[in-house]
Structures are given as C-alpha cells and as structure tokens.
C-alpha positions as CSV (number, residue, x, y, z in Angstrom):
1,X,-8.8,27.1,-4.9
2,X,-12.2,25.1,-4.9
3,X,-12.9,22.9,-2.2
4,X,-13.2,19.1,-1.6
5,X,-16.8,18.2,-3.5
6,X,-18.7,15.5,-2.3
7,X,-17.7,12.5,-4.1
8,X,-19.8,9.4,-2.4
9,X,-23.0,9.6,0.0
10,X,-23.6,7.0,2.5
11,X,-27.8,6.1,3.4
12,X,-29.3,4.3,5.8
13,X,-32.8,4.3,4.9
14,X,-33.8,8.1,4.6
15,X,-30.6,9.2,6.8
16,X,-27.6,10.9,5.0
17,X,-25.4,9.0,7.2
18,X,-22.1,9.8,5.7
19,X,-20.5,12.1,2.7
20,X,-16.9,11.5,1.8
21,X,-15.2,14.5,0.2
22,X,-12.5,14.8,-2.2
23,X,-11.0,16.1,-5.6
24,X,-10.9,13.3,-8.6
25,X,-9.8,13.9,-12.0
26,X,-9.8,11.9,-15.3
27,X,-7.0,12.9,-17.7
28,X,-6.0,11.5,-21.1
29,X,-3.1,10.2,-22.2
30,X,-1.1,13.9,-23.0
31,X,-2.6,15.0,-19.1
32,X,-5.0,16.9,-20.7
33,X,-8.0,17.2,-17.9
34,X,-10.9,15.7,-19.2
35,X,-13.4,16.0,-16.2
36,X,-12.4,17.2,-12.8
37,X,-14.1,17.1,-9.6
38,X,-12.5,19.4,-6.6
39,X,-9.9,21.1,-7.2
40,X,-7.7,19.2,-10.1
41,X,-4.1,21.5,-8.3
42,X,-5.1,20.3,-4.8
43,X,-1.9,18.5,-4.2
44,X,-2.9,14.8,-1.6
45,X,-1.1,12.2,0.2
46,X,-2.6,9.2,-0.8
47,X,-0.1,6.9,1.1
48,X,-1.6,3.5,1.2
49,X,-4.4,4.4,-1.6
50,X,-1.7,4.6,-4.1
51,X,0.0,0.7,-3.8
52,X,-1.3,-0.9,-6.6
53,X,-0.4,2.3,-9.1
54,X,3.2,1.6,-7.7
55,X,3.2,-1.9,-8.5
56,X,1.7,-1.4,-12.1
57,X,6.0,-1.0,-13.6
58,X,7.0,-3.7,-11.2
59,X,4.2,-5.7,-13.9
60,X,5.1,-3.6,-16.7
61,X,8.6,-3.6,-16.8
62,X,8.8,-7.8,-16.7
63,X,10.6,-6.9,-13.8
64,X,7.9,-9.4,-11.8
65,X,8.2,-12.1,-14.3
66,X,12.1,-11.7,-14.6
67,X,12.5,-12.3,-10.6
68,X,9.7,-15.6,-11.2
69,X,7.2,-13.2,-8.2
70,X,3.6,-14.7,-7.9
71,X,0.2,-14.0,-7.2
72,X,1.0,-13.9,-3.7
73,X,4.1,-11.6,-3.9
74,X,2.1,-8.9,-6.2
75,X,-0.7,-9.3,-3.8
76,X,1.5,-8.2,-1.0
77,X,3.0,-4.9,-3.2
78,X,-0.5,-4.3,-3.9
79,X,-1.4,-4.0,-0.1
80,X,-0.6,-3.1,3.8
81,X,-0.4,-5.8,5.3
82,X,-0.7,-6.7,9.3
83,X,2.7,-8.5,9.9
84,X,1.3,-11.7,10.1
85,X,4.0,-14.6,9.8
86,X,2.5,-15.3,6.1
87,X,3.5,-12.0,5.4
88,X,6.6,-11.5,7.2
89,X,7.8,-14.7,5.6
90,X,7.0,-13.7,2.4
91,X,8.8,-10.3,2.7
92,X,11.8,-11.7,4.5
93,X,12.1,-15.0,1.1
94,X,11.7,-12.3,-1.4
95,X,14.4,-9.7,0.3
96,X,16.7,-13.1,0.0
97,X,15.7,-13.7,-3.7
98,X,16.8,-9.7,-4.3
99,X,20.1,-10.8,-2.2
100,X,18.6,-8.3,0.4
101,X,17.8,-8.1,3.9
102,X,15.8,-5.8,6.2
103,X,18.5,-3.4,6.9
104,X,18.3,-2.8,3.2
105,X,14.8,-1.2,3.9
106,X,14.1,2.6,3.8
107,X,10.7,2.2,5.6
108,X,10.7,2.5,9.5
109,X,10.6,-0.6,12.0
110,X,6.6,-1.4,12.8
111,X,5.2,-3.7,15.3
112,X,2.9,-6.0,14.0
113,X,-0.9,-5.4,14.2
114,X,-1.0,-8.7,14.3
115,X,-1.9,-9.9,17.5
116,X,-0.3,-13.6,17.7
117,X,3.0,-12.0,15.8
118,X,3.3,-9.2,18.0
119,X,2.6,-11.4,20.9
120,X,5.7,-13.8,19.7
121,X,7.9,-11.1,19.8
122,X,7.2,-10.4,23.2
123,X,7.2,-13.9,24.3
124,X,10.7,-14.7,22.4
125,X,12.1,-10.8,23.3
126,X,12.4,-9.7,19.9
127,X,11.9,-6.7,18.5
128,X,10.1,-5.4,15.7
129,X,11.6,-4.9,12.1
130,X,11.3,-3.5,9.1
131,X,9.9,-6.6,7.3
132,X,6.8,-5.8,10.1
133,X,6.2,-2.7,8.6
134,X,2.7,-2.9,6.9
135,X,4.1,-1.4,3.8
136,X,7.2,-3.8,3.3
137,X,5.5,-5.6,0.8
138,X,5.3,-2.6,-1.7
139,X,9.0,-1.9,-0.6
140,X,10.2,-5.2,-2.0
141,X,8.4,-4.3,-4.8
C-alpha cells in the first residue's frame, strides 16, 4: 500500500510551514483511473468534505425543484452549519414541508456551536435536538 503523498505545501516566505497529505484520484466515466496520487485503494472518511457530492441527486433528481427548495435550503445540504436560529429554522420549515419532524432524524442530538443559540437553550431549559446537529441540513436533504 503507498502512502499519503503530499498534495498541497503551505509558505511563509522561505518556511515550509505546512504539507497536507492525502490520496486523490481522477477517474473517467467507466471508473477507469486516469491519474492517481496516494494510494487510489486507501479507503477515507471524508465526513463533512463530502456534503455537496451528497446533495448533487437532491439537484439532479428534480427532487429540489419538485419540493420548491432554494438557494438557501441547498446551501444548507451543501454545508455544517453552527445551529444558529437561521439555520435551525430553516431545518425545522423544511422537516414540516417533508411532513417531518426531528424525531424523524437519524443523526444524533448536538448542541449548538452557536454561542447565542446554545446560550438560549440554557436560559429557557431546553435541550438540544437533532435539528442542532451541524449536519441536519444535509439530512433534510
């Protein structure tokens, strides 16, 4: 098995200040591997990296113009998101539009990283929900 290759190099002035490893791959259409860099086996997690790639049939399919979704809700299946109240509202509308609701979810409860969400939480004693979870977006998706 080959190794992660450097991919990108990071200067500052005459400093290497950072290399960024990894294994890349270009295929064609059939899978065929036109150029590889790595290991083109290396199996990877790409969790969050990976969003828009999972959105692409949600376009593709018409299934986004079907359900009327806009820039703003492919934005937000594109993405992580903080749990901001203009993202948890969005999530929480479009899980209604689907004739859904957070329990519905598969992804775990998450409090927000969003400091003045998370902070109303507290202050009202809620908990957090699923709808918080930074990757709720590409969920409703």
């Amino acid at each position: 098995m080959l190794t992660a290759t450097p991919l990108i190099e990071v200067w500052r002035g005459k400093f290497l200040e950072s290399q960024h490893r990894g294994h890349a791959v270009i295929c064609n259409f059939e899978g065929e591997i036109l150029e590889a860099w790595g290991d083109p086996e290396h199996v990877i997690l790409p969790r969050s990296s990976c969003k828009i790639l999972q959105a692409l049939p949600l376009v593709s399919s018409g299934a986004a113009a079907a359900h009327g979704l806009t820039t703003r809700h492919l934005a937000l299946a594109c993405a992580s998101h903080q749990g901001a109240e203009i993202h948890s509202q969005l999530v929480l509308e479009w899980l209604g539009q689907l004739g859904k609701t957070d329990a519905d979810f598969r992804c775990g409860t998450q409090w927000p990283r969003d400091r003045l969400a998370s902070n109303d939480l507290v202050k009202t004693d809620q908990s957090a929900c699923r709808y918080h979870n930074n990757c709720s977006g590409k969920h409703c998706g």
